[in-house]
C-alpha positions in Angstrom: -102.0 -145.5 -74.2 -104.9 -143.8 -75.7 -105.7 -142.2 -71.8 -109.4 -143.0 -71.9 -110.3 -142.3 -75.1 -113.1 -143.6 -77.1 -110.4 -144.5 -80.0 -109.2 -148.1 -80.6 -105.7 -148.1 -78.7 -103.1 -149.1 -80.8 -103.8 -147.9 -84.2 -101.4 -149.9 -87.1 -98.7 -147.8 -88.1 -96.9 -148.8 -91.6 -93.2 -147.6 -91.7 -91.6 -147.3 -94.9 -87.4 -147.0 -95.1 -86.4 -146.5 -98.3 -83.1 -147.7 -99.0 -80.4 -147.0 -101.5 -76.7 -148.2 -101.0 -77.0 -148.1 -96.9 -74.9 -150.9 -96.1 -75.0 -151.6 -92.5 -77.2 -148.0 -91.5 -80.6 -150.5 -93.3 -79.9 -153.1 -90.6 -79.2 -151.0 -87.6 -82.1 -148.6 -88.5 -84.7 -152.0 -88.7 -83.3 -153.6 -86.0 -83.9 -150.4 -83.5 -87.7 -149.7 -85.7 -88.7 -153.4 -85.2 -87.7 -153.7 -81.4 -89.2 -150.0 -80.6 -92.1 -151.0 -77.6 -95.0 -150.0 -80.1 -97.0 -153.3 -80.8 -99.4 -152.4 -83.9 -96.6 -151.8 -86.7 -96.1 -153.3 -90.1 -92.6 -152.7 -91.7 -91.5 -152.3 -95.2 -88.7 -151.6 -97.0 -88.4 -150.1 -100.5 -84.6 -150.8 -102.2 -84.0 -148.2 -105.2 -81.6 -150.4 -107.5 -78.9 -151.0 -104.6 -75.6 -151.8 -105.7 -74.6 -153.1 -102.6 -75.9 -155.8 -100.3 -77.4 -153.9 -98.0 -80.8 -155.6 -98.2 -79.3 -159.1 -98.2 -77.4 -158.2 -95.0 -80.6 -156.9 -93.8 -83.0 -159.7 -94.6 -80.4 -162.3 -93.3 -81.2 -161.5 -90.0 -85.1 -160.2 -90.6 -86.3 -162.5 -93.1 -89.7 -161.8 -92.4 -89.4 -158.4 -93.5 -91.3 -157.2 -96.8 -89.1 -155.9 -99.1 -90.0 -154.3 -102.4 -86.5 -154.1 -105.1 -87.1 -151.6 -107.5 -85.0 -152.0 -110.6 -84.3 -148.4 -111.4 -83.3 -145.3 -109.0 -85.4 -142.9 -109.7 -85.5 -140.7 -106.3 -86.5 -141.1 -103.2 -89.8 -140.0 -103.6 -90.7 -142.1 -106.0 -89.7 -144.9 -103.9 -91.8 -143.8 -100.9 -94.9 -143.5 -102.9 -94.8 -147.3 -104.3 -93.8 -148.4 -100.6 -96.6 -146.5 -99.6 -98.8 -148.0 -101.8 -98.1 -151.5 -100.0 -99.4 -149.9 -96.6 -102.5 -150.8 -94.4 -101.8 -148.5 -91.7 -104.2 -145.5 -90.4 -100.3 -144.1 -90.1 -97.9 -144.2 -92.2 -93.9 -143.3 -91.3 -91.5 -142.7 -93.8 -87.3 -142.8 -93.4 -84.2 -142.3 -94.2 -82.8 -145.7 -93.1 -79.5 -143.5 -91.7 -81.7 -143.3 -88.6 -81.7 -145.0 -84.9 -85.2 -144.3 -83.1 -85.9 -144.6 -79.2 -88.1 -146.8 -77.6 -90.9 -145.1 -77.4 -90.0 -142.8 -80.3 -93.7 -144.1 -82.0 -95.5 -144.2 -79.0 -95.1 -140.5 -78.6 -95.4 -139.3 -82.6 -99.0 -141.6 -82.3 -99.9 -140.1 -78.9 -99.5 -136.7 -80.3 -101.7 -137.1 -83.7 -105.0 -137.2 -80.8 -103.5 -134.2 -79.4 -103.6 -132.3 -83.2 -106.5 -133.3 -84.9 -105.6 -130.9 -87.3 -102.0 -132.4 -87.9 -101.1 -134.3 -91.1 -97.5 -134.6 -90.2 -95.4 -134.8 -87.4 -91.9 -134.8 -86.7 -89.7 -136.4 -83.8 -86.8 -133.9 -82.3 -83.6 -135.2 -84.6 -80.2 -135.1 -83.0 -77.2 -136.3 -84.6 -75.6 -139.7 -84.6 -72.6 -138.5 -83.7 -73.5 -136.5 -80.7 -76.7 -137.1 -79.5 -76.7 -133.3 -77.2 -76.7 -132.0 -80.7 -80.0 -131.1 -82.8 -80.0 -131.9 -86.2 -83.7 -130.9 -86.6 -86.5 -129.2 -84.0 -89.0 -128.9 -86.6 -88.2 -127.1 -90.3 -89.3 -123.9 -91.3 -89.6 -122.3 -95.1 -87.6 -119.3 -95.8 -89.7 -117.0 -98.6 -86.8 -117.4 -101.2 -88.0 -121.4 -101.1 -84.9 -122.5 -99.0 -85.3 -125.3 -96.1 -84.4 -124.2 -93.0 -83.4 -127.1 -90.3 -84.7 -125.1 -86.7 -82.0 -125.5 -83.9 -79.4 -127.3 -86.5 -76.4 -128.0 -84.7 -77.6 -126.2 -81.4 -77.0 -128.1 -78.2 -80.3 -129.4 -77.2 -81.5 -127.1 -74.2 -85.2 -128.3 -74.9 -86.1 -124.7 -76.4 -88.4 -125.7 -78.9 -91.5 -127.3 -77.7 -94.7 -129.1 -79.3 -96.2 -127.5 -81.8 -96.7 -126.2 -85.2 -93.7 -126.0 -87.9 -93.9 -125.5 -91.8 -92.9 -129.2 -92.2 -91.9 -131.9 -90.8 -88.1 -133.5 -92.3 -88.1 -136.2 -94.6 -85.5 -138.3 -92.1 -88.7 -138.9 -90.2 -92.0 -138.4 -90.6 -95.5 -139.8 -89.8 -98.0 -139.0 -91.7 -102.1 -139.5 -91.3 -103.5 -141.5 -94.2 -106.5 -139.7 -93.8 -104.8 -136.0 -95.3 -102.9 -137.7 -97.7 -106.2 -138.8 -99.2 -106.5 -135.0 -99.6 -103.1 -133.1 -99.9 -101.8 -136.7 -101.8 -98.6 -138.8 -101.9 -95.0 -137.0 -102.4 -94.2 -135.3 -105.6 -92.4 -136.9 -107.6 -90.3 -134.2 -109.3 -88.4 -134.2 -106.6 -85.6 -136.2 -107.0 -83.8 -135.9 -103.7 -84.6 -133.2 -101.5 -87.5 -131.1 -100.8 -90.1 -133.7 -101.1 -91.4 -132.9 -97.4 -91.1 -129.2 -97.4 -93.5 -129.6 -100.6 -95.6 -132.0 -98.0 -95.8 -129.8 -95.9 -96.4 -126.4 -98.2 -99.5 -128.1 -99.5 -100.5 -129.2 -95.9 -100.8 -125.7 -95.1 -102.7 -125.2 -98.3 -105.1 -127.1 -98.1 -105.4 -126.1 -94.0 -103.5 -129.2 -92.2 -100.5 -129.1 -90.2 -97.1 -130.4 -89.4 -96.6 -130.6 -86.1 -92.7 -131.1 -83.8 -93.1 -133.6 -81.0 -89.9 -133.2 -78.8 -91.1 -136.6 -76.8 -90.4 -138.6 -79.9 -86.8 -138.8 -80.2 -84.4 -140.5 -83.7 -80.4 -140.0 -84.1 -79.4 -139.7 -87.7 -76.1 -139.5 -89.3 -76.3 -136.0 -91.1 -73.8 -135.2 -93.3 -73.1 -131.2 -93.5 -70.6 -131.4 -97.0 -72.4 -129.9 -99.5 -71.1 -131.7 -102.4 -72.0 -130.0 -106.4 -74.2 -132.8 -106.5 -76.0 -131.7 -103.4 -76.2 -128.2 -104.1 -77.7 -129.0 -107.8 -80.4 -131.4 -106.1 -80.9 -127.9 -103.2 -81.3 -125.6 -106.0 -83.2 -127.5 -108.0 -85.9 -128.6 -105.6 -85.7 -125.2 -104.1 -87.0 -123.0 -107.2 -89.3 -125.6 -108.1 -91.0 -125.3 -105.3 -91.2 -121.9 -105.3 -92.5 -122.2 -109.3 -95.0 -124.8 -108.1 -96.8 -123.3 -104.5 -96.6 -119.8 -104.9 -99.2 -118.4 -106.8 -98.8 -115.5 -109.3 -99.3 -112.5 -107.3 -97.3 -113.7 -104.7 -94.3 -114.7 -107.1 -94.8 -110.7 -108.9 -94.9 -108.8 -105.5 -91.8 -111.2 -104.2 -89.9 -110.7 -107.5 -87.1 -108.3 -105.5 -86.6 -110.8 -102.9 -86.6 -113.6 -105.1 -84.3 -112.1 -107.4 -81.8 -110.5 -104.5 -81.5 -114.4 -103.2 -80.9 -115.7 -106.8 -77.9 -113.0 -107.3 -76.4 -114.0 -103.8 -76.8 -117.6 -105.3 -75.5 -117.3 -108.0 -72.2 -115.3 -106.7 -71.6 -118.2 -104.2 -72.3 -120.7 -107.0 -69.0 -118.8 -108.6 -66.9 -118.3 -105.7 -67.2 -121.9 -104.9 -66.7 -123.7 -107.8 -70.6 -125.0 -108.2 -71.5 -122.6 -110.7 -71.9 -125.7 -113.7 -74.1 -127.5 -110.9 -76.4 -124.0 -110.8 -76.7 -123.5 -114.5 -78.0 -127.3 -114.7 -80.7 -126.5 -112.0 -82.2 -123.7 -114.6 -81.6 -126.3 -117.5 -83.4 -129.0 -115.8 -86.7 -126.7 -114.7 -86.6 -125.5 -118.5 -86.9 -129.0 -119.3 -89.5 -129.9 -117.2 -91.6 -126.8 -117.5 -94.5 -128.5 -118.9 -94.8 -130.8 -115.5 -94.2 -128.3 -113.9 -97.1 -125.9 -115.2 -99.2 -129.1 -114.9 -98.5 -129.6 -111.1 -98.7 -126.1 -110.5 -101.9 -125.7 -112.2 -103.2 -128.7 -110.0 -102.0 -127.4 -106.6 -103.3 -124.0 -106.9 -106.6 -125.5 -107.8 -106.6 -127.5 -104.9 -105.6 -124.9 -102.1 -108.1 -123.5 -99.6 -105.6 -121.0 -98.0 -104.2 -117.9 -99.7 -100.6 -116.9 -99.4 -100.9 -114.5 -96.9 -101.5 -117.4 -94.2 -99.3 -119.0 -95.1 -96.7 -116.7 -95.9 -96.8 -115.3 -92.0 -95.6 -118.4 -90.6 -92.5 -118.7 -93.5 -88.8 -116.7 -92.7 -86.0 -114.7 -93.8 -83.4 -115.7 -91.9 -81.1 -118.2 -93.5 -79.0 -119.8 -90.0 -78.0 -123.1 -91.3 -74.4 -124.9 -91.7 -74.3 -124.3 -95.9 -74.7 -120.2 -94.9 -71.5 -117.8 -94.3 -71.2 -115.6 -91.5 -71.9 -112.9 -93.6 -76.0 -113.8 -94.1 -76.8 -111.3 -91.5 -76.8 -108.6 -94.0 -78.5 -110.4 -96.8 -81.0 -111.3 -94.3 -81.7 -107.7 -93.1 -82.0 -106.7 -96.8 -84.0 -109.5 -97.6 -86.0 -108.6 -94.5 -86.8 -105.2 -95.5 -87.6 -106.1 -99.0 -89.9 -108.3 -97.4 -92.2 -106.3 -95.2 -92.8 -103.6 -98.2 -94.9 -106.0 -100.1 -95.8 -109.0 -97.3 -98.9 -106.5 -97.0 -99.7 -106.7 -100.3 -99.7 -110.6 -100.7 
């Protein structure tokens, strides 16, 4: 495996699934992890307060398998970090447990991380369960209105996007080197459900790592396009906090039009389709937290050894992504043009 290199071969990689509710996806998704060719891996799953008896199902046919029951749900983050906390591994994976991986799915993500010394992340190419021609994920990119944007979702997989450097790598899969985590740190908690590894990966590029799309690793997952209120609360939510968390305050002045031009076309979907309620609770909830928020803010921008305008020249404006009308393309050209009169001035 390591192809002559002076490194030990097989380094141990720790995978985490966290698991809430999954019913049979926990057993199908640590059946295909623990027969996956890769010999060095330790496996661990983190339950947050199932209801169901998904990890009973689970550990009747792996009763080897470490399990750690939390007794309240309090996000997947959350749940990530404590499994993390368990791990030994120079690697560490964590996953949705709605996920199938190939054989040599780890082979390939480890392989990769001697190719990228730089790389603190990196993401397998994600296809849907349901069709497995179909992308779910090539790599995610961060729009400069704070959205996640899913490269090549629901694209027929042609093989157009090849190895190399994304804005982060999705939360369905990830490795991640223990070694930058000792710097960027674990998952932010605030972050209930959603938008934990774009702020991964933000802070990755703060502090001058990378996330990093390896097409030879392949996973299927079961994504789910419905945005349900509860969905689009958790989207907005994690969305402006992150914005109110990594920008810094020149940045968030000189992108106040765009910013606000994105809020407004929010906001009048939010009312067209019945999810207003869910958006009004997203501005409550940040209001409430505010003081966490300044705190992590404070901390992050402490931290960071890049400025903005690095990092703000690999983020987007266009918005192509199942939740998005037809009718982005001329938001996107306005948001564009807002865009490049201040992107010099960041």
């Amino acid at each position: 495996m390591n192809g002559g290199r002076n490194v030990a071969p097989y380094p141990l990689v720790s995978v985490v699934i966290v698991n809430f509710n999954s019913g049979d996806y926990l057993v199908n998704c640590v059946a295909s992890v623990t027969a996956a060719e890769y010999p060095r891996k330790e496996v661990l799953v983190v339950d947050n307060a199932s209801s169901d008896n998904s990890v009973a199902t689970m550990l009747a046919r792996f009763p080897q398998l470490h399990v750690v029951q939390r007794e309240v749900n309090s996000g997947y983050a959350a749940a990530a970090n404590l499994g993390i906390g368990f791990t030994k591994g120079e690697f560490i994976v964590t996953m949705n447990p709605d996920t199938l991986v190939d054989d040599r799915w780890l082979h390939e993500l480890v392989e990769a991380t001697y190719r990228h010394s730089h790389g603190a992340f990196f993401q397998p190419k994600i296809l849907l369960m349901n069709n497995h021609r179909v992308l779910n994920t090539a790599g995610n990119m961060i729009h400069v209105a704070g959205f996640g944007i899913a490269r090549g979702i629901g694209q027929l997989d042609t093989e157009e996007y090849k190895e190399g450097e994304i804005c982060y790598a999705s939360g369905a899969c990830v490795l991640a080197r223990r070694k930058a985590l000792q710097e960027i740190g674990l998952m932010e908690e605030l972050f209930l459900a959603y938008g934990e590894d774009k702020d991964w990966g933000w802070r990755a590029s703060m502090m001058g790592w990378q996330s990093i799309y390896v097409p030879s690793s392949k996973i299927l997952h079961d994504w789910n396009a419905a945005l349900r209120p509860g969905k689009f609360y958790l989207l907005e939510f994690e969305r402006q906090l992150s914005i109110w968390k990594n920008y810094a305050k020149r940045t968030l002045v000189l992108l106040l039009p765009v910013l606000l031009s994105v809020e407004t076309s929010v906001l009048l979907y939010a009312l067209t389709k019945g999810r207003f309620r869910e958006k009004i609770k997203s501005y409550a909830d940040l209001i409430r937290l505010r003081r966490l928020i300044i705190e992590r803010r404070n901390t992050t921008q402490e931290r960071r050894r890049f400025s903005d305008r690095f990092l703000i020249s690999r983020f987007t404006t266009e918005t192509k992504h199942p939740y998005v009308s037809a009718g982005r393309i001329v938001l996107e050209r306005f948001v564009g043009l807002l865009f490049e009169l201040v992107r010099n001035g960041i």
